[in-house]
Backbone as CSV, one residue per row, in Angstrom:
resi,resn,N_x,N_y,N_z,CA_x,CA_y,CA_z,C_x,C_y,C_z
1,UNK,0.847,-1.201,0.000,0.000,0.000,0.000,0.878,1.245,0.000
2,UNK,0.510,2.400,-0.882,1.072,3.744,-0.744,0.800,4.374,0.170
3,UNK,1.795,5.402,0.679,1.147,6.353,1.009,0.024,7.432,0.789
4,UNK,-0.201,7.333,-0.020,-1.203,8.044,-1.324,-2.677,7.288,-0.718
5,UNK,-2.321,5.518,-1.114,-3.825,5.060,-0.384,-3.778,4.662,0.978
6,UNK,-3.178,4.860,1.853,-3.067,4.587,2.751,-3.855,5.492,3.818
7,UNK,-4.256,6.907,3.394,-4.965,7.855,4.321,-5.978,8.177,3.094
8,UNK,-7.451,7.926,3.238,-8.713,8.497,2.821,-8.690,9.850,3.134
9,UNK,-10.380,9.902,2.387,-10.732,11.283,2.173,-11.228,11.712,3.684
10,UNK,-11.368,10.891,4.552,-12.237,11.005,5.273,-11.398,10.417,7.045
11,UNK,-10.414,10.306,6.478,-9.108,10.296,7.817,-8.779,12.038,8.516
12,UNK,-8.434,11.709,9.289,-7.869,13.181,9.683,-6.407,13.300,9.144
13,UNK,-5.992,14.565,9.104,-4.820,14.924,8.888,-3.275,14.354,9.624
14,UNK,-2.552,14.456,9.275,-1.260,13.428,9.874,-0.581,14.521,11.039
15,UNK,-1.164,15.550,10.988,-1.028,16.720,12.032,-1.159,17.789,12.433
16,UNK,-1.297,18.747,13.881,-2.154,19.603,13.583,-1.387,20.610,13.940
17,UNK,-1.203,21.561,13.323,-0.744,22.887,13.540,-1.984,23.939,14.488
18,UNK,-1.394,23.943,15.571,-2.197,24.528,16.627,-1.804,26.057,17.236
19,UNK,-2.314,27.137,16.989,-2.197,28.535,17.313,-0.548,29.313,16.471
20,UNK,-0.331,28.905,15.159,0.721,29.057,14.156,1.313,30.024,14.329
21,UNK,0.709,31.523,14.873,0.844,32.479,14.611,1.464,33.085,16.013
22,UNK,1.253,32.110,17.109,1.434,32.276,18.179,3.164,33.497,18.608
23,UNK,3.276,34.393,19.270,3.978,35.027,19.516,5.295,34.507,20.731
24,UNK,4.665,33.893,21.151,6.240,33.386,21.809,7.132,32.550,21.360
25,UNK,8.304,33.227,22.013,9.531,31.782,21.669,9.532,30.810,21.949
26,UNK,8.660,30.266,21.701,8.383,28.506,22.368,7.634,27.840,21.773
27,UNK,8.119,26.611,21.097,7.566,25.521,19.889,6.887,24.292,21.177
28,UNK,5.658,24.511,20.797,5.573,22.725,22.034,5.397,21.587,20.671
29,UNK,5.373,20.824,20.955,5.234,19.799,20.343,4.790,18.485,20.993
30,UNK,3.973,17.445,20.594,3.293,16.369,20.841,3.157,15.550,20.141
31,UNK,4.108,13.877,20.347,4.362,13.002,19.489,3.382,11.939,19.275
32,UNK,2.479,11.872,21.080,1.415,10.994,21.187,0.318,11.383,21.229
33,UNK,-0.178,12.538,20.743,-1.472,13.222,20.472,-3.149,12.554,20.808
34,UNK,-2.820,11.375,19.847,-4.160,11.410,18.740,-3.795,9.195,19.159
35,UNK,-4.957,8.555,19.464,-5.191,7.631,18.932,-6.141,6.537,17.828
36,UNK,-6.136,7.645,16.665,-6.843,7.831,15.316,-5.734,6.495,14.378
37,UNK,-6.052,5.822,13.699,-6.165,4.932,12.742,-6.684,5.167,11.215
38,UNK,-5.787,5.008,10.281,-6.148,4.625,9.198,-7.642,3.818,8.778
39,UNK,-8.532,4.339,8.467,-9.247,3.150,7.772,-8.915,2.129,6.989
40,UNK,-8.004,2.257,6.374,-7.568,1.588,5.779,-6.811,0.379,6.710
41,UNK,-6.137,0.545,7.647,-5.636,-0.250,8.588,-6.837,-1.003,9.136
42,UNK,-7.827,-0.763,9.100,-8.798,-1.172,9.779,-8.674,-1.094,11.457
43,UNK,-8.751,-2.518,12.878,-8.662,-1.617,13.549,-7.294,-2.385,14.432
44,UNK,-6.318,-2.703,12.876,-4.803,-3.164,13.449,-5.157,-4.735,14.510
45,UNK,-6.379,-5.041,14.843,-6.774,-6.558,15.396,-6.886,-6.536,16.688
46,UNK,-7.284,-5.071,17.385,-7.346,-4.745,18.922,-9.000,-4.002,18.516
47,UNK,-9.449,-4.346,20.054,-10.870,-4.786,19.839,-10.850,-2.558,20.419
48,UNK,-12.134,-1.796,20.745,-12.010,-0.713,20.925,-11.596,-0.197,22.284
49,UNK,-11.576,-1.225,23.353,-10.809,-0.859,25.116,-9.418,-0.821,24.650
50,UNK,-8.802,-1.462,23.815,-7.269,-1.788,23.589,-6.899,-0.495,22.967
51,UNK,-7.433,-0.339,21.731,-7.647,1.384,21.119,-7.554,2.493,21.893
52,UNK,-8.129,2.413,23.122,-8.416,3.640,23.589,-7.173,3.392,25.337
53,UNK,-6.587,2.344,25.186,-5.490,2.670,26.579,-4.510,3.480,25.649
54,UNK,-3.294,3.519,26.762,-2.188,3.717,26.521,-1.022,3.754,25.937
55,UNK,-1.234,1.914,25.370,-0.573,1.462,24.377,-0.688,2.493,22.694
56,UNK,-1.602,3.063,22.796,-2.252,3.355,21.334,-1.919,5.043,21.628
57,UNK,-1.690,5.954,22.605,-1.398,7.399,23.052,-0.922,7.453,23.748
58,UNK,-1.206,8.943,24.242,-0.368,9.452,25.852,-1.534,9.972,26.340
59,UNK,-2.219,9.372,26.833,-3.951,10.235,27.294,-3.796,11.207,28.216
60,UNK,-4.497,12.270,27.619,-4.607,13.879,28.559,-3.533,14.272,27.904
61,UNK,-2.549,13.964,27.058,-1.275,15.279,27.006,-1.862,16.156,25.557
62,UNK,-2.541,15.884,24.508,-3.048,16.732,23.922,-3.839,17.994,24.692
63,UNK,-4.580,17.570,25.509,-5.326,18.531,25.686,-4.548,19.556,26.680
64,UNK,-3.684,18.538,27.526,-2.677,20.085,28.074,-2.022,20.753,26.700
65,UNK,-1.380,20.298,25.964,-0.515,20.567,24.953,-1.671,22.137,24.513
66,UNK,-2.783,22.047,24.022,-3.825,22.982,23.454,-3.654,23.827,24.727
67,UNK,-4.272,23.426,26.127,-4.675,24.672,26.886,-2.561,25.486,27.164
68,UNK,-1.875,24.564,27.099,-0.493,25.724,27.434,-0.252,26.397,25.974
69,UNK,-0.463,25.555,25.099,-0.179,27.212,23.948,-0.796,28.239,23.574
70,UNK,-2.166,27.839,24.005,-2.949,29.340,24.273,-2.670,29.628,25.397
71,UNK,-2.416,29.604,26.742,-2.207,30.424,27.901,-0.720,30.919,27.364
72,UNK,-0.189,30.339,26.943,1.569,30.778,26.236,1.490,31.648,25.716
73,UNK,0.596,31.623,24.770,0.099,31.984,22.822,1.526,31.566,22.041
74,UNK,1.859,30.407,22.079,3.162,29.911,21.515,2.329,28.910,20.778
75,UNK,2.857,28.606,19.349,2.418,27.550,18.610,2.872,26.183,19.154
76,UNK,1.929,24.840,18.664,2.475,23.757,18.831,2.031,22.798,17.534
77,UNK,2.449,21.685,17.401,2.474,20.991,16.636,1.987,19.543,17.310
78,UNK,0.780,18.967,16.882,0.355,17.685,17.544,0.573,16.724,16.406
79,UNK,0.821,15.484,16.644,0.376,14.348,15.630,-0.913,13.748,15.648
80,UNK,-0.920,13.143,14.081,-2.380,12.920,14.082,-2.515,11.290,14.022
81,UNK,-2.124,10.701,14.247,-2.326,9.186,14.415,-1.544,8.375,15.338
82,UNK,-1.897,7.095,15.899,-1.603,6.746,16.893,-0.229,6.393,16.681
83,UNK,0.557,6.318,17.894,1.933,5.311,17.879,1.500,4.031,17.336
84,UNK,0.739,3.700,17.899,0.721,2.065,17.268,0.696,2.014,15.668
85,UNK,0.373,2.892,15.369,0.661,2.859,13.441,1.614,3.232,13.055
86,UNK,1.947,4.230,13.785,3.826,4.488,13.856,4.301,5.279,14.691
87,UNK,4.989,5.269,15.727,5.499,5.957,16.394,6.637,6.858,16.076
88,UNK,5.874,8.404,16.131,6.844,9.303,15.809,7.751,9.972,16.409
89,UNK,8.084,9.642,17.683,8.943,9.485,18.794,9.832,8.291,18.607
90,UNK,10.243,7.731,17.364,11.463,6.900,17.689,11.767,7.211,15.880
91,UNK,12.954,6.879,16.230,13.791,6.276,14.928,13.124,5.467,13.763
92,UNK,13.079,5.675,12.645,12.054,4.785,11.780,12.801,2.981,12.000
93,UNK,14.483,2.994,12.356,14.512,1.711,12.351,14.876,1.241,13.264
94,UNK,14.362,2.208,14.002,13.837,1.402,16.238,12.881,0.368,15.984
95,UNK,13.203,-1.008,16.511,12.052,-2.099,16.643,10.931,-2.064,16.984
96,UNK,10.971,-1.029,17.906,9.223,-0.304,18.566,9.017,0.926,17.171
97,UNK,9.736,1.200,16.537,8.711,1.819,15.581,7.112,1.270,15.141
98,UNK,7.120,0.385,14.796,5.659,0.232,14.477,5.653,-1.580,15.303
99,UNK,5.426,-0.966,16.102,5.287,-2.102,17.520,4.609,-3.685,17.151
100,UNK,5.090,-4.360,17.373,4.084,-5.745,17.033,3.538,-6.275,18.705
101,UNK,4.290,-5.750,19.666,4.047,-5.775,20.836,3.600,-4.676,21.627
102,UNK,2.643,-4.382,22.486,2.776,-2.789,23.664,2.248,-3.446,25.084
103,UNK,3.175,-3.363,25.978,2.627,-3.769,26.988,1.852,-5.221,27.191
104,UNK,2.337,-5.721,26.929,1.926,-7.054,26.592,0.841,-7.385,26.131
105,UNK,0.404,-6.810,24.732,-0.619,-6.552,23.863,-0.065,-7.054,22.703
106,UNK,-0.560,-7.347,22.136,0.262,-8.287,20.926,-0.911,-7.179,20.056
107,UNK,0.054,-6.796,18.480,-0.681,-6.472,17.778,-0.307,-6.845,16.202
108,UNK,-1.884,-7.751,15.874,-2.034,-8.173,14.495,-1.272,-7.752,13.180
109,UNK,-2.291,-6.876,13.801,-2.160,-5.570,11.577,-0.362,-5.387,11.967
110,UNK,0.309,-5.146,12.854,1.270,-4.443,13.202,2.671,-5.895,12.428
111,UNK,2.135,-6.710,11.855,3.029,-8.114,11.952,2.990,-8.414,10.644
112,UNK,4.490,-8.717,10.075,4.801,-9.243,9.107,4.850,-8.630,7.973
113,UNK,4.932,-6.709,8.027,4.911,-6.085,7.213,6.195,-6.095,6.667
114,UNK,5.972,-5.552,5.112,6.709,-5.779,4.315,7.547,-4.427,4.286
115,UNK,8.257,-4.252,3.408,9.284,-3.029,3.690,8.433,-1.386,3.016
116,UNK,7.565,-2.092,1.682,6.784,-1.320,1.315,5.578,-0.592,2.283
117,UNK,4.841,-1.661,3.100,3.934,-1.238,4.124,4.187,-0.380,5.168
118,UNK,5.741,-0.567,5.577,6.519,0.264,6.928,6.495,1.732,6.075
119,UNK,6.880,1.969,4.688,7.433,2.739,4.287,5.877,4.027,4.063
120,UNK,5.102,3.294,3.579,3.475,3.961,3.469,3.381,4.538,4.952
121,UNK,3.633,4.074,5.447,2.823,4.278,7.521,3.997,5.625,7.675
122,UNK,5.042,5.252,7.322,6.177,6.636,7.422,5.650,8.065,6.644
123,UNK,5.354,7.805,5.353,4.965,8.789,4.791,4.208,9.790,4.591
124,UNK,3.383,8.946,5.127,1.602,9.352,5.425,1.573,9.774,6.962
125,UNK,2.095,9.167,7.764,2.079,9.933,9.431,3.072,9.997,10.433
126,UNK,4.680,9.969,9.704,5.307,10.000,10.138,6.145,11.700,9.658
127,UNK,6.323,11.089,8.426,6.830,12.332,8.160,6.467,13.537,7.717
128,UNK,5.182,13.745,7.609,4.824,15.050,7.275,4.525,15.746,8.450
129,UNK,4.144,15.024,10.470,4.592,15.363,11.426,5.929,16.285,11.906
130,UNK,7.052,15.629,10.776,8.443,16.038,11.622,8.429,16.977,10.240
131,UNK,7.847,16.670,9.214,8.301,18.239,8.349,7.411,19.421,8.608
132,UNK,6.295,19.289,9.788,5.039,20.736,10.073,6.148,20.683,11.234
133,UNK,6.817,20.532,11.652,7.988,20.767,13.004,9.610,21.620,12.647
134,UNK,9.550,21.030,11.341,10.739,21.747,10.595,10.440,23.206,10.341
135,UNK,9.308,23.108,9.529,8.626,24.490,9.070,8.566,25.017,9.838
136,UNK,8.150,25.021,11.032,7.276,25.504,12.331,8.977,26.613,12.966
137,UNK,9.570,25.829,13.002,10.734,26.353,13.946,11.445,26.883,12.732
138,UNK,11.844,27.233,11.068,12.253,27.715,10.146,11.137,29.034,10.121
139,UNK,10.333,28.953,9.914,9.103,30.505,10.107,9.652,31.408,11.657
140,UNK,9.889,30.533,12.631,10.183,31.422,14.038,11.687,31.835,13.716
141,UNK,12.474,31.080,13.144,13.687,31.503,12.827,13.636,32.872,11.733
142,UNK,12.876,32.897,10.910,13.369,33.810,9.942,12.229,34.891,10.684
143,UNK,11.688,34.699,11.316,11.125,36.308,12.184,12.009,36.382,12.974
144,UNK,13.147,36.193,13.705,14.510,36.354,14.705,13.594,35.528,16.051
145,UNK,13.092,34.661,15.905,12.741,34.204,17.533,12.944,33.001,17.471
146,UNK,14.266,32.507,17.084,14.727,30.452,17.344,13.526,29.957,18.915
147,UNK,12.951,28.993,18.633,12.535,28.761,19.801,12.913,27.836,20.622
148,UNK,12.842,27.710,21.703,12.850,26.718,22.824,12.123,25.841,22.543
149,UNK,12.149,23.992,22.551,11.468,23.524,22.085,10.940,22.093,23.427
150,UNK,9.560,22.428,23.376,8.802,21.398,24.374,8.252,20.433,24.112
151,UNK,8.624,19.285,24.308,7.851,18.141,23.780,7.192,17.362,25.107
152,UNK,5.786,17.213,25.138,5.332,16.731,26.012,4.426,15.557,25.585
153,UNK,4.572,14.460,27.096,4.169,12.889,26.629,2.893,12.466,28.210
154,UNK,2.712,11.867,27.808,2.090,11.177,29.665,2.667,10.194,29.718
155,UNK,2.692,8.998,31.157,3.128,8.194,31.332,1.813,7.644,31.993
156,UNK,2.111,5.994,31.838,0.419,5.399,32.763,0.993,5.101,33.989
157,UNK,0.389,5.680,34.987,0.596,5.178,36.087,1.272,3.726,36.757
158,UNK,1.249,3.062,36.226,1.521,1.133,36.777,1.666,0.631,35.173
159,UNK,3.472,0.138,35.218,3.892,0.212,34.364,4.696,-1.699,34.457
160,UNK,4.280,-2.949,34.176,4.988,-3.819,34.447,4.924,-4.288,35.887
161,UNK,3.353,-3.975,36.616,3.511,-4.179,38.221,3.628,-3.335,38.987
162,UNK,4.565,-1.897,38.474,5.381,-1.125,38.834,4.434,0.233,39.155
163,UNK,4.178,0.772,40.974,3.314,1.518,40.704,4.423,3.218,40.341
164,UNK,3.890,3.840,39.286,5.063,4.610,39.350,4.754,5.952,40.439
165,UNK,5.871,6.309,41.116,5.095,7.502,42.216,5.326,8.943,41.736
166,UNK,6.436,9.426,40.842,6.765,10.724,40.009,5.093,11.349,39.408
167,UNK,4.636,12.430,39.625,3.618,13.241,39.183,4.471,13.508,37.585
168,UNK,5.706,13.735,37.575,5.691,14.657,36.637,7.096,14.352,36.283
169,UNK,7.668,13.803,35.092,9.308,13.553,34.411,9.918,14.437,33.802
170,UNK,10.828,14.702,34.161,12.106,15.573,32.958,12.891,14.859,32.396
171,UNK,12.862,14.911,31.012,13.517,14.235,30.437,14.981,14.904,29.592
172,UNK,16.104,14.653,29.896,17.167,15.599,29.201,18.091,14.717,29.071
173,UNK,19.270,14.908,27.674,20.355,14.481,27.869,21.864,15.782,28.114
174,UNK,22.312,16.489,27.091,23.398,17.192,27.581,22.434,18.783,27.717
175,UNK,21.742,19.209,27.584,21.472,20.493,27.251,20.457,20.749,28.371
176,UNK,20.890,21.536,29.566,20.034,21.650,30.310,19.499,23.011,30.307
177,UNK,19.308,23.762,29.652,19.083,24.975,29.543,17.743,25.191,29.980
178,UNK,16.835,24.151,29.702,15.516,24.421,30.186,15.085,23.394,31.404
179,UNK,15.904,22.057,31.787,15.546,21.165,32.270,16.230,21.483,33.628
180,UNK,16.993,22.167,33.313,17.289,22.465,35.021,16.874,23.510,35.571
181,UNK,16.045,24.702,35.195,15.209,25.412,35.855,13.687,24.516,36.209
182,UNK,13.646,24.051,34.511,12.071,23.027,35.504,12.078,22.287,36.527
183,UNK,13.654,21.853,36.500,13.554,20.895,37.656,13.112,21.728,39.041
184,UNK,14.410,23.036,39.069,14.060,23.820,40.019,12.901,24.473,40.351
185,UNK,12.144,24.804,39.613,10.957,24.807,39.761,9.825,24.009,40.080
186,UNK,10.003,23.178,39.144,9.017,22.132,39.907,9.296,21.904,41.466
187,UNK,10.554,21.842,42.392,10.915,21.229,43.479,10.706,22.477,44.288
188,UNK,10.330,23.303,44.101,9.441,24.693,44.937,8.321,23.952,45.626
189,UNK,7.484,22.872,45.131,6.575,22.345,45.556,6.858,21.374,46.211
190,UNK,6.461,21.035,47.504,7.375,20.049,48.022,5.952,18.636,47.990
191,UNK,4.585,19.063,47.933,3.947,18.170,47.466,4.126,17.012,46.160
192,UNK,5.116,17.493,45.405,4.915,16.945,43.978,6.690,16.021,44.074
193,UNK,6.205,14.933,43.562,7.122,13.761,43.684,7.793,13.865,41.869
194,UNK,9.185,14.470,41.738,9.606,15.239,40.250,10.718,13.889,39.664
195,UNK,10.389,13.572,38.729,11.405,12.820,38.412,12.823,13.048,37.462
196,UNK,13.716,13.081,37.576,15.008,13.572,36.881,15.050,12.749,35.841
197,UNK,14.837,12.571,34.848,14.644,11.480,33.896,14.755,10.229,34.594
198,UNK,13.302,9.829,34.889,12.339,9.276,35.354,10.963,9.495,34.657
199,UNK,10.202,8.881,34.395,10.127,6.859,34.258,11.294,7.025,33.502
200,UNK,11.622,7.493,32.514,12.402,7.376,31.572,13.653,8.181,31.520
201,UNK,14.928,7.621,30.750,16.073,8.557,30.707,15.653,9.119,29.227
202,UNK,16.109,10.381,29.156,16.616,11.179,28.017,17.414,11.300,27.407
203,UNK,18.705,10.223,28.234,20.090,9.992,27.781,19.916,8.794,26.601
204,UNK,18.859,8.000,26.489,18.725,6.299,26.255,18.448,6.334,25.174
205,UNK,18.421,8.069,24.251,18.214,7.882,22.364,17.063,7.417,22.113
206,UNK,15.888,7.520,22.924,14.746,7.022,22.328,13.634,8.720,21.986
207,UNK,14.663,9.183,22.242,13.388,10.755,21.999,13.376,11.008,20.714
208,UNK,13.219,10.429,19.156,13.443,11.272,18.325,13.356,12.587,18.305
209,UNK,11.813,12.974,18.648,11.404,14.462,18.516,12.530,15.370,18.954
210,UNK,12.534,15.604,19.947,13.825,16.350,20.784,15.648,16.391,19.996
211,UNK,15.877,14.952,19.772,16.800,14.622,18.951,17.215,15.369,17.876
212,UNK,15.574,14.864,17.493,15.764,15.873,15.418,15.339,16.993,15.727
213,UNK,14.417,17.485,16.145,14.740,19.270,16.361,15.013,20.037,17.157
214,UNK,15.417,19.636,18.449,16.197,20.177,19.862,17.574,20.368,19.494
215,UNK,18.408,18.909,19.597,19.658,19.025,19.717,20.338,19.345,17.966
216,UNK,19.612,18.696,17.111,20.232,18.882,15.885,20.505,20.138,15.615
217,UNK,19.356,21.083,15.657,18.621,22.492,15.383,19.482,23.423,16.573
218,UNK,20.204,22.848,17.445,20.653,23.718,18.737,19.737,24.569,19.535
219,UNK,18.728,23.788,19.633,17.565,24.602,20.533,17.630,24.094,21.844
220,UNK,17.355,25.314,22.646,16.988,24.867,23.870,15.897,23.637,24.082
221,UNK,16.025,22.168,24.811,15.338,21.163,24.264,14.872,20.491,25.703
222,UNK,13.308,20.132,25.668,13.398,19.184,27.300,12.284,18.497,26.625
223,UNK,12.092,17.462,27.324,10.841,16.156,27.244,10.419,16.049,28.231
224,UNK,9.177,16.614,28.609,8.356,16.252,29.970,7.159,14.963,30.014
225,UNK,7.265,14.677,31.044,6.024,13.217,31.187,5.407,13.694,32.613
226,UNK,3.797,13.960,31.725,3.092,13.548,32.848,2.344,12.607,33.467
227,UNK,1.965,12.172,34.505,1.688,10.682,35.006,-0.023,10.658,34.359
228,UNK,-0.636,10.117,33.858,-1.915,10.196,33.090,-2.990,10.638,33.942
229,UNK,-3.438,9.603,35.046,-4.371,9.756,35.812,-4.312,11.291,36.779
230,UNK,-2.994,12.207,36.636,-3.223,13.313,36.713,-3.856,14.165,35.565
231,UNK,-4.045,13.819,34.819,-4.529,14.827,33.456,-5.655,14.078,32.505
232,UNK,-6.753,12.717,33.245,-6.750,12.316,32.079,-8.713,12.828,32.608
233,UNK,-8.492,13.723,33.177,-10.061,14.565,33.032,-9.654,16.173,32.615
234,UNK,-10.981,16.583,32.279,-10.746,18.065,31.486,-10.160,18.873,32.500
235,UNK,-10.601,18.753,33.660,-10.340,19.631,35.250,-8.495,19.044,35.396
236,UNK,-8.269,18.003,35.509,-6.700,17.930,35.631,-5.587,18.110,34.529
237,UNK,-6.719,18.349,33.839,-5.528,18.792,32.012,-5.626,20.362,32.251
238,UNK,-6.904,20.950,32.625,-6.639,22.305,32.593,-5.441,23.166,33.622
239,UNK,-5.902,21.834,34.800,-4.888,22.465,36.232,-3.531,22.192,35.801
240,UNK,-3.153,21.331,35.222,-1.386,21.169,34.876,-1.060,21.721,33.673
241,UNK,-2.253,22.428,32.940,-1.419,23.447,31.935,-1.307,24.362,32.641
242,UNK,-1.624,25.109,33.643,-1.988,26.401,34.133,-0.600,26.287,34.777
243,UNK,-0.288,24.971,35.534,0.870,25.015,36.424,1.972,25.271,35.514
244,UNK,1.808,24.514,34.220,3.362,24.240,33.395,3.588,25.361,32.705
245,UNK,2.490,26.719,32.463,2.537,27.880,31.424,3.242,28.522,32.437
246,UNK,2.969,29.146,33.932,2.943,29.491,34.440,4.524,29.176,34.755
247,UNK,5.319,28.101,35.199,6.734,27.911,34.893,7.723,27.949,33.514
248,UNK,6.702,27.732,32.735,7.152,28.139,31.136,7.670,29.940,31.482
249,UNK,6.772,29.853,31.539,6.388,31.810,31.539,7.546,32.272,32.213
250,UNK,7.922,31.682,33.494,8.884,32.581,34.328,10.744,31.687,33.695
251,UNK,10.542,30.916,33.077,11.523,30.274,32.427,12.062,31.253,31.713
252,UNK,11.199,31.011,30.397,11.552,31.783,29.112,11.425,33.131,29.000
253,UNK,10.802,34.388,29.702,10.942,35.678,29.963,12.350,35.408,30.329
């Protein structure tokens, strides 16, 4: 299958350019947006509870992603289809690129593709993601405002058994320009349990996003994770954008 037939008339877009025009120096970006499917994929051989966990998004981080770039007024860039069709947070020839496994979910459609099929799923929602990200930060460049660039993910709470206790991850490898004020900031609160790259390292090469337009691009670059079941109602997505604009804000001034 092409890329060409691979997304209908009647699919959503492979990504969304959200408040473009936005005036601050600050690009957010969101790799796990959307857990939307190809029709054409049909529904990959996971019934609609499997669709709608974790394995398939980052639940609640879109909708913070929307409420901090309007409280920002900084543009962001979301993706429009799930990781499980391709994950645009890794390397196209990372083994978890287009997962045959998530969490011990075995997935069908995801098995035995051919080099042509990997290559359609890239084209169609992989890469026209990381080229509205190119553009995005080339337009802020040629108005003189390089931006700082935010990429934000959730994490599920209980991960392998594992209950995780971090509210909230920083993710960095050499460039702390932004990750060590969040840290400091965040740890103003002595309620909130902050993780230093935690769940995840930032050192471990699995961030594309950050990778290809943080460090390549020489932007100021961080990867935050928030724990889901903090954000995965409208009331806790609104309260942790308010918190994260609000440290954005005193960051980047």
């Amino acid at each position: 299958m092409t890329a060409a037939a691979l997304l209908g008339p009647d699919d959503p877009p492979p990504f969304e350019l959200h408040n473009e025009a936005g005036g601050r120096r600050c690009l957010l970006i969101c790799d796990h947006a959307s857990d939307a499917i190809p029709a054409a994929l049909g529904d990959l051989g996971l019934d609609a509870g499997q669709r709608r966990r974790h394995i398939a998004w980052d639940i609640g981080i879109a909708e913070v992603t929307r409420h901090v770039a309007r409280r920002l007024d900084a543009p962001a860039v979301l993706s429009g289809y799930s990781r499980l069709v391709i994950d645009c947070n890794r390397h196209l020839d990372d083994p978890t690129s287009i997962a045959q496994e998530s969490d011990e979910v075995p997935v069908p459609g995801n098995r035995r593709l051919d080099a042509t099929a990997r290559a359609a799923r890239a084209e169609a929602c992989f890469w026209p993601y990381h080229h509205a990200i190119t553009a995005q930060i080339a337009r802020m460049r040629a108005a003189g405002r390089a931006p700082a660039l935010i990429s934000l993910h959730s994490f599920t709470p209980v991960m392998q058994g594992f209950e995780r206790p971090w509210h909230i991850g920083v993710l960095w490898n050499n460039d702390g320009r932004l990750a060590k004020p969040i840290l400091e900031g965040l740890a103003r609160d002595p309620a909130l349990c902050v993780g230093d790259n935690k769940p995840y390292d930032g050192r471990a090469g699995r961030g594309y996003g950050v990778a290809m337009h943080g460090e390549r691009e020489e932007l100021p670059h961080v990867l935050l994770e928030l724990r889901q079941d903090l954000i995965d109602t409208h009331h806790g997505a609104a309260d942790w954008a308010e918190r994260l604009a609000l440290l954005f804000e005193e960051i980047l001034e």
